[in-house]
VODRENDO-483786 format. One line per 10 residues: number of its first residue (from 1); their letters; for each residue x, y, z of C-alpha. Coordinates in steps of 0.25 Angstrom, whole numbers, always signed. Each point is the difference from the previous one (the first is absolute). Layout:
BEGIN
NUM = a = X,Y,Z ~ ... .
***
This chain:
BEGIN
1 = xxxxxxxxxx = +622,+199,+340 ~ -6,-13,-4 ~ -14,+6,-1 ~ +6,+11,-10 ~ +8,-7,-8 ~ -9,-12,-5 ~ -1,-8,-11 ~ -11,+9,-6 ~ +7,+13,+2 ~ +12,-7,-11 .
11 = xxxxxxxxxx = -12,-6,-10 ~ -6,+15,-2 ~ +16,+5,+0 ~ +5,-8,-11 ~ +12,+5,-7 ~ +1,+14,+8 ~ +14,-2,+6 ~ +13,+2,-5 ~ +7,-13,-11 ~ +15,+2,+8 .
21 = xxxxxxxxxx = +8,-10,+5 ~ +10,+8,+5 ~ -6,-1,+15 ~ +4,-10,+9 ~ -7,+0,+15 ~ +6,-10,+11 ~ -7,+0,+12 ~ -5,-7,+12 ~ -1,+1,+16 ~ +12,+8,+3 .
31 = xxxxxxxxxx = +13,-8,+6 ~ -5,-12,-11 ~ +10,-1,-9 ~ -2,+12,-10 ~ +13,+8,+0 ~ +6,-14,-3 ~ -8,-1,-12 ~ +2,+13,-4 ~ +16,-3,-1 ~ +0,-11,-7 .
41 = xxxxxxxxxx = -8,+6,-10 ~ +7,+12,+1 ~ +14,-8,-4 ~ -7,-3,-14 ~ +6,+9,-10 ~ -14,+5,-7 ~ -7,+3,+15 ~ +2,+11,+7 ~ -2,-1,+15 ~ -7,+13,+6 .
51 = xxxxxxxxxx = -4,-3,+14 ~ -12,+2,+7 ~ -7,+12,-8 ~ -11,+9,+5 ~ -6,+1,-15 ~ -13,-8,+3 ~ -2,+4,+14 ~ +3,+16,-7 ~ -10,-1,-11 ~ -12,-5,+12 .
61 = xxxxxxxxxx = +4,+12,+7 ~ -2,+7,-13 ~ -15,-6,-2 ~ -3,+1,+15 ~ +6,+16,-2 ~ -9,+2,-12 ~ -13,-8,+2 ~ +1,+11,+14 ~ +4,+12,-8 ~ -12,-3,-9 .
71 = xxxxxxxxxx = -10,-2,+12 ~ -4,-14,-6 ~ -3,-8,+13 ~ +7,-11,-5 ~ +14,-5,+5 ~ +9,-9,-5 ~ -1,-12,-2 ~ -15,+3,-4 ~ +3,+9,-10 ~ +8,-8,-9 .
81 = xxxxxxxxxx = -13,-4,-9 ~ +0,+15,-4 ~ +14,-1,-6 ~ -2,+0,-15 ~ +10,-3,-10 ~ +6,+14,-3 ~ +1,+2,+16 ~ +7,-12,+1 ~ +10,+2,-14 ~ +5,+12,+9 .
91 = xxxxxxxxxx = +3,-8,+11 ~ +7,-8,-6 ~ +7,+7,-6 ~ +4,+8,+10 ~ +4,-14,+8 ~ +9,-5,-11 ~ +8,+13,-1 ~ +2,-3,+14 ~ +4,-12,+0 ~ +10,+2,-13 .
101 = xxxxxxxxxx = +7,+12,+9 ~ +5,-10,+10 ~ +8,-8,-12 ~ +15,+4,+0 ~ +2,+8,-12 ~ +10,-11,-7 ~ -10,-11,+2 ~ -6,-1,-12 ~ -4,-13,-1 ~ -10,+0,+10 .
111 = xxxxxxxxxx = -12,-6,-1 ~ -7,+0,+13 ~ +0,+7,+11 ~ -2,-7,+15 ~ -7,+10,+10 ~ +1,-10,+15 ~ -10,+8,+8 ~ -4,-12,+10 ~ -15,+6,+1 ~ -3,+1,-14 .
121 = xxxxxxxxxx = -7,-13,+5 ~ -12,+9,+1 ~ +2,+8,-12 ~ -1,-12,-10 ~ -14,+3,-4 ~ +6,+14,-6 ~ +12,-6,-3 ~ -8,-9,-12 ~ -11,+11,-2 ~ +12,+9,-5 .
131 = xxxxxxxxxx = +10,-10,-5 ~ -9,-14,-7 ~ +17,-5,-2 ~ +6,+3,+13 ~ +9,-11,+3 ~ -3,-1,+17 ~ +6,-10,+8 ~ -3,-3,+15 ~ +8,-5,+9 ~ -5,-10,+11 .
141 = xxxxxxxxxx = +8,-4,+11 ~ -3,-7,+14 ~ -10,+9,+6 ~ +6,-2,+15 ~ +14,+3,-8 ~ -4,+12,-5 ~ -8,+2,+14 ~ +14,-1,+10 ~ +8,+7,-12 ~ -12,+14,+0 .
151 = xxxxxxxxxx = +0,+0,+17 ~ +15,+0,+1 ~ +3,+10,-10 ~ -3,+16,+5 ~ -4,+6,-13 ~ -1,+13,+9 ~ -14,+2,-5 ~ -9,-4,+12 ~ -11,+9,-4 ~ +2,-3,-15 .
161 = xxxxxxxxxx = -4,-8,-11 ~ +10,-11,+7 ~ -8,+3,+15 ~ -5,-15,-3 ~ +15,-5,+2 ~ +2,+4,+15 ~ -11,-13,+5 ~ -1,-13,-2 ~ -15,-1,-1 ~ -2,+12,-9 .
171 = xxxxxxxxxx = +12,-8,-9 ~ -11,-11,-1 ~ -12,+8,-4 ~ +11,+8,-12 ~ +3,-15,-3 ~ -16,-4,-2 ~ -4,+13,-7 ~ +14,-3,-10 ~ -5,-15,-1 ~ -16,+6,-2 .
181 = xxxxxxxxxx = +5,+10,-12 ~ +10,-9,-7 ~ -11,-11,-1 ~ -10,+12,-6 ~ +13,+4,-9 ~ +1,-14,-7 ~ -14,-3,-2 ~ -2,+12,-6 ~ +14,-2,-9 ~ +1,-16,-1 .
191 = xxxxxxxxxx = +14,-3,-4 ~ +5,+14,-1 ~ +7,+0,+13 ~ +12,-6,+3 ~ +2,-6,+13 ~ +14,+0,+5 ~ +3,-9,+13 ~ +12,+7,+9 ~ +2,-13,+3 ~ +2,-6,-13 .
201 = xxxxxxxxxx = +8,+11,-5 ~ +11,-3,+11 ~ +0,-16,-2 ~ +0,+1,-15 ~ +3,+13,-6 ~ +4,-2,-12 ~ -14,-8,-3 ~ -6,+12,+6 ~ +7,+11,-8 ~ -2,-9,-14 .
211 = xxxxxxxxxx = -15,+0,+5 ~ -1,+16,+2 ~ +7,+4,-12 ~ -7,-9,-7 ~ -14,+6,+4 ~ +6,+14,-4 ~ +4,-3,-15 ~ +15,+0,+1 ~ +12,-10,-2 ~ +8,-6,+11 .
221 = xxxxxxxxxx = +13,+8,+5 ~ +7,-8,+10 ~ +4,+12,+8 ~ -12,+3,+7 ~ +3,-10,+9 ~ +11,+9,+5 ~ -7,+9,+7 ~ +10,+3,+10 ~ +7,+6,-12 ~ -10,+8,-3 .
231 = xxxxxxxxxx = +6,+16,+1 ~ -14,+8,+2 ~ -4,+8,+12 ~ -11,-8,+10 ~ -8,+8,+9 ~ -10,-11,+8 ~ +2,-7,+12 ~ +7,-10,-7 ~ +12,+8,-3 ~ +9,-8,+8 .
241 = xxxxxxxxxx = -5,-13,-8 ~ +0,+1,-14 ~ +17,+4,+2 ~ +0,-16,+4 ~ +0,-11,-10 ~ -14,-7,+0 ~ -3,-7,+14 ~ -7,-9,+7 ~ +2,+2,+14 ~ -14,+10,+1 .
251 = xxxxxxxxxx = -9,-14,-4 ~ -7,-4,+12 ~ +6,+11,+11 ~ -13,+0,+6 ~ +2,-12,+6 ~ +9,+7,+10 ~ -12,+7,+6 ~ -13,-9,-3 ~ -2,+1,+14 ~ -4,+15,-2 .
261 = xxxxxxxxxx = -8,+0,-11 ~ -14,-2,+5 ~ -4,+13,-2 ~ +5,-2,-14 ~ -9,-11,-2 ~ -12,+9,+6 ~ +1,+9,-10 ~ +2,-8,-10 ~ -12,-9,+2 ~ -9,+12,+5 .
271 = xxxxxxxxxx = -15,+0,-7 ~ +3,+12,-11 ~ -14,+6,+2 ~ -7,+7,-14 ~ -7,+15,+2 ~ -8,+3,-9 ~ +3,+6,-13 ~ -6,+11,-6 ~ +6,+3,-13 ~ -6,+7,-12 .
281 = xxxxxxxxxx = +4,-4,-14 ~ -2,+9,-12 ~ -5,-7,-11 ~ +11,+7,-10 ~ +14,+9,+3 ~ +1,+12,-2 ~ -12,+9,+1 ~ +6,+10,+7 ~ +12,+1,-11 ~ -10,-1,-12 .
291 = xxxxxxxxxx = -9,+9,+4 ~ +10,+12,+3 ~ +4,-2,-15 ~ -15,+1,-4 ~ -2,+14,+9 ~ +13,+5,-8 ~ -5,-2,-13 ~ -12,+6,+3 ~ -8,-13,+0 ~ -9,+3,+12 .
301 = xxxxxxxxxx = -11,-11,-1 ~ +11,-11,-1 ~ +9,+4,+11 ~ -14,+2,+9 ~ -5,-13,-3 ~ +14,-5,+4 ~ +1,+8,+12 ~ -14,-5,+4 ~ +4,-13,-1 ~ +11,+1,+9 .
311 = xxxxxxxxxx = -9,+6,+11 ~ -10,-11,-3 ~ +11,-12,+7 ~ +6,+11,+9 ~ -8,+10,+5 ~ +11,+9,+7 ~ +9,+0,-12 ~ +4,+17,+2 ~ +6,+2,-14 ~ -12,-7,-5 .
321 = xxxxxxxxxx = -8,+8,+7 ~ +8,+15,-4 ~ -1,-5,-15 ~ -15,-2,+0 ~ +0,+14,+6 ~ +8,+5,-10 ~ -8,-7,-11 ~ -13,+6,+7 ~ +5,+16,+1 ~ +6,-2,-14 .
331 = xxxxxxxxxx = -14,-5,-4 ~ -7,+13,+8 ~ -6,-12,+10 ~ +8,+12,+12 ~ -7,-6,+12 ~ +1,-14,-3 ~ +15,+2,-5 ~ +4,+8,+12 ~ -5,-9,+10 ~ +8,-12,-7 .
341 = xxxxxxxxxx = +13,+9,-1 ~ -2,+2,+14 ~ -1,-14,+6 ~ +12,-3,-9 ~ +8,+12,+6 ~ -4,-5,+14 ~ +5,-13,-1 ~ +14,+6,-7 ~ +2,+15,+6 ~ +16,-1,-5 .
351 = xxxxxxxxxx = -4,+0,-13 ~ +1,+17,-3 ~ -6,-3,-15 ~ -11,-4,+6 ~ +0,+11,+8 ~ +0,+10,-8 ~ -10,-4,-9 ~ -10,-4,+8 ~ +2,+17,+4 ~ -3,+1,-16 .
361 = xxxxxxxxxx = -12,-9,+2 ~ -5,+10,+11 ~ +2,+13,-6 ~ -9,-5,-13 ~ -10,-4,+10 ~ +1,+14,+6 ~ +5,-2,+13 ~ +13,+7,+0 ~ +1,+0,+16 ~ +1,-15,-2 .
371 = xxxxxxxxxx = +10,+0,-10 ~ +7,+10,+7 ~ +2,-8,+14 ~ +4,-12,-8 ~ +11,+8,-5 ~ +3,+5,+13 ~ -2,-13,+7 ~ +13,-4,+8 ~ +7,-13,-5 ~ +5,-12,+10 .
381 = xxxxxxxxxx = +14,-3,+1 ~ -3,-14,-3 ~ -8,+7,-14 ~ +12,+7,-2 ~ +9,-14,+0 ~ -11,-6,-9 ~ +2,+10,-10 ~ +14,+1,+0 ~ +2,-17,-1 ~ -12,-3,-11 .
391 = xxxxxxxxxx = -1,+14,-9 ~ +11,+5,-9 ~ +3,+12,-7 ~ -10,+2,-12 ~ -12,-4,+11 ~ -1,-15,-4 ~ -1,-10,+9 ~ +12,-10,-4 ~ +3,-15,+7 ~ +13,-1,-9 .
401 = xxxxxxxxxx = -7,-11,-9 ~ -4,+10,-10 ~ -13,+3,+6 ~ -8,+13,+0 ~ -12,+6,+6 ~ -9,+9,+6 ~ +9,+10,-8 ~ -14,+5,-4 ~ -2,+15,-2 ~ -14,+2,-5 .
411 = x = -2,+15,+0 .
***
């Protein structure tokens, strides 16, 4: 994460993202605080308080879905230097209508939307590549607070994204790696971050409430300090909590158990040892999309220039590889184009536009058996699913940002 999003990815990916102020993303180590944040601001009359969302974690499955559809080799987050500014426009877009559909239909007024998802800690490099004037605020809290609070709760999720919770010294490497990221976060965004304390917000909160509201752009309104008050549904672990006024009894419980928290302290302390990382970045976004627009109006030079560009920083790219073939068997180049048609179908057999013409490509060459068993050829069940999750009706491959490729008929 902190190798993809640097501070020279954001110099070449000035003004890419999307103006709006509408989101707001609380976050921080699970059990820190969060959802009692999200109340107080939730009580203000122009802030609408969603809960934990899954839009940021749902548009990385979305680029992890179509950097795989389109055989690129790259994963996320090393793909995020190949989002261009129309890519991103439709992501956005598509975030915000999400975002305004959680808003109750008679609260007009609203001005910001809060989306707690904990973990979004990780997500923040997107979060600022999408949204420059995102309003993000993480909570901090005593780690061995938020420790005790994670091991005695049971999210019933042992072997999920909250497996980390059910010991004490896998607690204490989740609390490194949040400590390690947030660090990256604000020096890549000095100032841009609000840190909250749980701890301050229960000594003083009406200081702390003045203080975030403040940091969102919005006049004080004295009832969000009732958050008991608060008629909204909660569905996190601390359900039980935000039905109570705001207390203090959770300060310092760990001092109840200290005599168990060595492990803890192992985790937490452990050496966090660096693999190597291997990440290419392309030196502008957008090649694949660009090109395909060239090959549709006919502009073959152009889009094989772009094409040949991407296979320059990565070799495997598959769509790369089948427009190049295209390019060539459109150019009369047959043996050439075919054998770059076929390493891309290789690398992407679900793909049953490619399939069939690549079939094309063999019956102009003259070899109609070829074509023939490619037709017949037997398709996976996992090919199937591929198909049936990344192409829609009219043959295009589609990530529900407004992006269309590889939709290429050239015969």
């Amino acid at each position: 994460m902190r190798h993809a999003f640097s501070r020279s990815l954001y110099e070449h990916r000035r003004h890419i993202g999307n103006d709006s102020t509408l989101p707001v993303f609380v976050l921080g180590m699970p059990r820190s605080g969060t959802t009692l944040i999200e109340q107080i601001l939730a009580g203000h009359s122009q802030i609408h308080g969603a809960g934990e969302l899954g839009v940021i974690p749902g548009t990385i499955a979305r680029l992890e879905r179509w950097e795989r559809h389109t055989g690129s080799g790259h994963h996320y987050p090393d793909c995020v230097d190949d989002l261009s500014a129309d890519v991103v426009a439709g992501i956005t877009a598509s975030l915000l209508k999400e975002l305004r559909e959680t808003v109750p239909e008679n609260a007009s007024e609203v001005r910001h939307v809060v989306d707690k998802l904990p973990h979004n800690f990780e997500n923040i490099g997107l979060i600022k590549l999408l949204f420059p004037n995102a309003r993000i605020i993480s909570v901090r809290r005593d780690p061995r607070d938020i420790a005790i609070s994670n091991y005695f709760t049971d999210y019933a999720a042992k072997h999920g994204g909250m497996g980390f919770a059910y010991d004490l010294q896998w607690i204490g490497e989740q609390l490194a790696d949040h400590n390690l990221l947030m660090h990256h976060w604000n020096q890549l965004f000095p100032g841009e971050i609000l840190e909250v304390r749980y701890e301050d917000v229960v000594s003083d909160p009406e200081r702390e409430a003045r203080r975030m509201l403040a940091y969102l752009g919005v006049q004080w309104e004295p009832q969000v300090l009732d958050t008991s008050e608060l008629d909204r549904p909660v569905k996190t672990a601390s359900v039980w909590q935000v039905r109570q006024p705001i207390y203090q009894t959770a300060r310092e419980r760990w001092r109840r158990y200290a005599d168990f928290l060595a492990p803890l302290t192992a985790g937490t302390n452990a050496k966090i040892v660096h693999e190597p990382v291997e990440m290419v970045s392309l030196p502008v976004p957008g090649m694949q999309t660009e090109g395909i627009v060239y090959y549709r109006q006919g502009k073959l030079d152009e889009a094989e220039m772009l094409f040949r560009r991407l296979l320059h920083h990565l070799p495997e790219h598959a769509t790369a590889h089948f427009m190049v073939g295209l390019i060539y068997v459109r150019k009369g180049h047959l043996a050439d184009g075919i054998g770059h048609m076929e390493k891309g179908l290789q690398a992407c057999p679900w793909n049953a536009n490619w399939r069939r013409d690549l079939a094309q490509a063999y019956e102009l060459a003259g070899q109609p058996e070829k074509a023939q068993a490619l037709r017949s050829r037997h398709v996976s069940t996992d090919d199937r699913v591929m198909s049936v999750i990344d192409v829609d009706q009219d043959d295009a491959v589609s990530l529900d940002f407004s992006i269309r490729t590889s939709a290429t008929r050239p015969f």
